[in-house]
Structure formats: structure tokens, C-alpha cells
C-alpha positions in Angstrom: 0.0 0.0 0.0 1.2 3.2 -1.1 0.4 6.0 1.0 0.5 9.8 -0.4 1.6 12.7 1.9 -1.5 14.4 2.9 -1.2 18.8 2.8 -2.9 20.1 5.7 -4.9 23.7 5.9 -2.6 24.8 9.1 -3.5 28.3 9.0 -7.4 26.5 10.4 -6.9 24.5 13.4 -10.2 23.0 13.1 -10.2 22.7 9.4 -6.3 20.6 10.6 -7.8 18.8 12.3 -11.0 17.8 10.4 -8.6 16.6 7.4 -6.6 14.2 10.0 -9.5 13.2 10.8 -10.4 12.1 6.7 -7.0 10.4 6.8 -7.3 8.4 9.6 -10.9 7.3 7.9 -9.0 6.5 4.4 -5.8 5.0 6.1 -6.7 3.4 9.2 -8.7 0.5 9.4 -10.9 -1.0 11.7 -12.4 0.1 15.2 -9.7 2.2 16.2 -10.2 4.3 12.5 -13.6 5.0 13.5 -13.0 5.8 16.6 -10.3 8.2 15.6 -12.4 9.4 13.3 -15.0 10.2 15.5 -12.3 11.5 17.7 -11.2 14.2 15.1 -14.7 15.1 13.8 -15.9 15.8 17.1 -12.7 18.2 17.6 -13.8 20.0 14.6 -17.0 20.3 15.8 -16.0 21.9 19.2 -13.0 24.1 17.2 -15.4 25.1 14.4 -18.0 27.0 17.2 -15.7 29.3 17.9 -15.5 32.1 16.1 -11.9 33.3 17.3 -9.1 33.5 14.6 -6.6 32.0 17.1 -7.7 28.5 19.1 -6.6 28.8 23.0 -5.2 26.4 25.1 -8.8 26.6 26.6 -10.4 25.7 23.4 -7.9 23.1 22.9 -8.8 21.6 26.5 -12.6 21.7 25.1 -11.8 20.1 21.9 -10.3 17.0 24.1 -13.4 16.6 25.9 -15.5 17.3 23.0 -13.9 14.2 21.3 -13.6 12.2 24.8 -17.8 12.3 25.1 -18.4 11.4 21.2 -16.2 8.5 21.6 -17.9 7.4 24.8 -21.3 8.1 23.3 -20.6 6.2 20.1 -18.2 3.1 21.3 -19.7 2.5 24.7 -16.9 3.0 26.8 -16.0 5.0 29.7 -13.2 5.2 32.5 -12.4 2.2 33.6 -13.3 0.0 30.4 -9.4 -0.9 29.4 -9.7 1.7 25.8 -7.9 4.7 25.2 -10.2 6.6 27.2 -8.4 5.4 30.4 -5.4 7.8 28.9 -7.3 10.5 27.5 -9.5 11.0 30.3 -6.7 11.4 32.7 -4.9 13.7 30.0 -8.1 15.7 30.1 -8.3 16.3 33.5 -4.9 17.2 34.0 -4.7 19.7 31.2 -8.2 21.6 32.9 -7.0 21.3 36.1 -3.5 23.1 35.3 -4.9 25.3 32.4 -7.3 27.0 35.6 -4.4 26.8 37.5 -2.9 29.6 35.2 -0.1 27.2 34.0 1.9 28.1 30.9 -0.4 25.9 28.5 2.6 24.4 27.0 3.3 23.4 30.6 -0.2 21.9 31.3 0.1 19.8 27.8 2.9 17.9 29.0 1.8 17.5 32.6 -1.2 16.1 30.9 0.6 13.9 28.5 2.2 12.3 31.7 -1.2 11.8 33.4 -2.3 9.9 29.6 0.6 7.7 30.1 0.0 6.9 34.1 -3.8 6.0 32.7 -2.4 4.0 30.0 -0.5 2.4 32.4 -3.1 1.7 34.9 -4.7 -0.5 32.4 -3.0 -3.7 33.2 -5.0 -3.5 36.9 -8.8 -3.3 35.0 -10.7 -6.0 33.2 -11.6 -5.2 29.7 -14.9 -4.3 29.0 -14.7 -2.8 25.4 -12.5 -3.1 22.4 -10.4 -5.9 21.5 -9.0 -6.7 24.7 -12.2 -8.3 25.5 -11.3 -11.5 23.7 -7.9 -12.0 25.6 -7.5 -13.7 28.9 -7.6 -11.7 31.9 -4.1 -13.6 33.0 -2.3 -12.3 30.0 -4.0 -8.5 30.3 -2.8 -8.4 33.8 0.7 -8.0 32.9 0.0 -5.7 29.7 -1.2 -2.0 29.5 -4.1 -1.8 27.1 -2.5 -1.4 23.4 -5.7 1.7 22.4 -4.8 3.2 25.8 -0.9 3.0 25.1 -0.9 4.2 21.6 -3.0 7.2 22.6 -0.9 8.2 25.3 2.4 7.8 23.1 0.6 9.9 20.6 -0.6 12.6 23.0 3.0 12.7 24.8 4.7 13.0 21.2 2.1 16.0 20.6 2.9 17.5 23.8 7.0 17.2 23.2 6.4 18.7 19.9 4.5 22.0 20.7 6.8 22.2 24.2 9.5 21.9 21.7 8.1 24.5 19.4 7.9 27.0 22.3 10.8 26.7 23.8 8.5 26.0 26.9 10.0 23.6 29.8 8.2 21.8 32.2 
């Protein structure tokens, strides 16, 4: 499979992220493509209602939860399931709880990104109720983080060391 280098509108954060979101759809397949889909539409969604010409870290922070309750509403899941939602919850949370703590947003992101990976992580202590995992046995999942909640978190952490990068920003 050949696979074309996609050019992304990055002067429209929300317009971005609504062609990721196409990408993943074309590219990805299965569950998780759906639910990244879904993941990325939603986003848009919640970026596309403002009417601001620069997204803030607050409308970031709503964006995540935007795309946190369309993936619960559509795939079933919540906290606690064993899906990706057990690192992007946390993530969530954390970036919220620092960005109204007046934290440098760059600051909060990563903070955030390390809660993703701590509820990645906390994965291997929860029984699976959605997604693949399901179909494994709870004596092999018990010494395994959830794969969805894992490749979230590594994707959210690598977003998070990018822009901290990008800003010259140190946590």
C-alpha cells in the first residue's frame, strides 16, 4: 500500500484537524479508525463553534473533551473499560485542572501527557470491557497496558513534546 503525503490547511486549526480526521478514515482500518475518526470530527466540531481566529489552550482543553464524550457516546466505553479513554481522560483532566491553575499551556500539555501515560498504564489493573482486549484472557491483560490506551498516550506525549518543543517552553 502506497500512501500519499497528505497537505494540511494549518492556517485553520479546526479545518487541521477535520482533514486528520479524513486520513485516519482512508488510512486506518478497523475500530480504532472509526474511533479516531470520531475522535477528530468531534474536535472540529467543538474548534469550528468558535468564532476566534486563534484557538486557545482553553479551546484546545474543550476540543479533548468534546472528542472524549463522542467517543464514549458512540463506542460505549468510559473510564475504567481498558480503551484509550483510560489515557485520555486522565490527559483531560490534567490539562483543565493546570490550564485553571494559570499554568503556561505548554506546561499543562505535558503535565497532561504524563497523566495519559499513568492512565495507560493503569490499564493492566482493569478488566476489559470494550475493544479488542475483550477476547484476551484476563491472566495475559494483567501484565499488559491496554495497546488503544498505550498508543494514545504515546501519541498525545509526542504532541505534547512537539509544541513544548516549538515554544521553547519547559516543564
Amino acid at each position: 500500500m502506497r500512501i500519499q503525503i497528505q497537505s494540511y490547511p494549518l492556517n485553520d486549526a479546526a479545518e487541521t484537524v477535520n482533514e486528520i480526521g479524513s486520513s485516519i478514515r482512508r488510512i486506518m482500518g478497523g475500530t480504532s479508525g472509526i474511533i479516531y475518526n470520531i475522535f477528530c470530527k468531534a474536535a472540529y466540531a467543538q474548534l469550528k463553534a468558535s468564532s476566534q481566529p486563534v484557538v486557545t489552550a482553553k479551546q484546545w482543553a474543550e476540543a479533548l473533551e468534546a472528542s472524549i464524550t463522542a467517543i464514549s457516546k458512540y463506542g460505549g466505553a468510559s473510564a475504567g473499560y481498558r480503551t484509550l479513554l483510560d489515557a485520555l481522560i486522565p490527559a483531560s483532566a490534567m490539562l483543565q485542572e493546570r490550564l485553571n491553575a494559570g499554568d503556561d499551556p505548554c506546561v499543562a500539555f505535558v503535565l497532561s501527557s504524563e497523566a495519559a501515560l499513568a492512565g495507560a498504564e493503569s490499564t493492566k489493573h482493569m478488566q476489559a470491557q470494550a475493544g479488542r482486549s475483550t477476547y484476551v484472557a484476563g491472566e495475559i491483560l494483567a501484565s499488559v497496558p491496554d495497546p488503544g490506551a498505550m498508543a494514545a498516550a504515546s501519541w498525545y506525549r509526542a504532541a505534547a513534546l512537539a509544541v513544548e518543543d516549538k515554544s521553547g517552553a519547559s516543564s
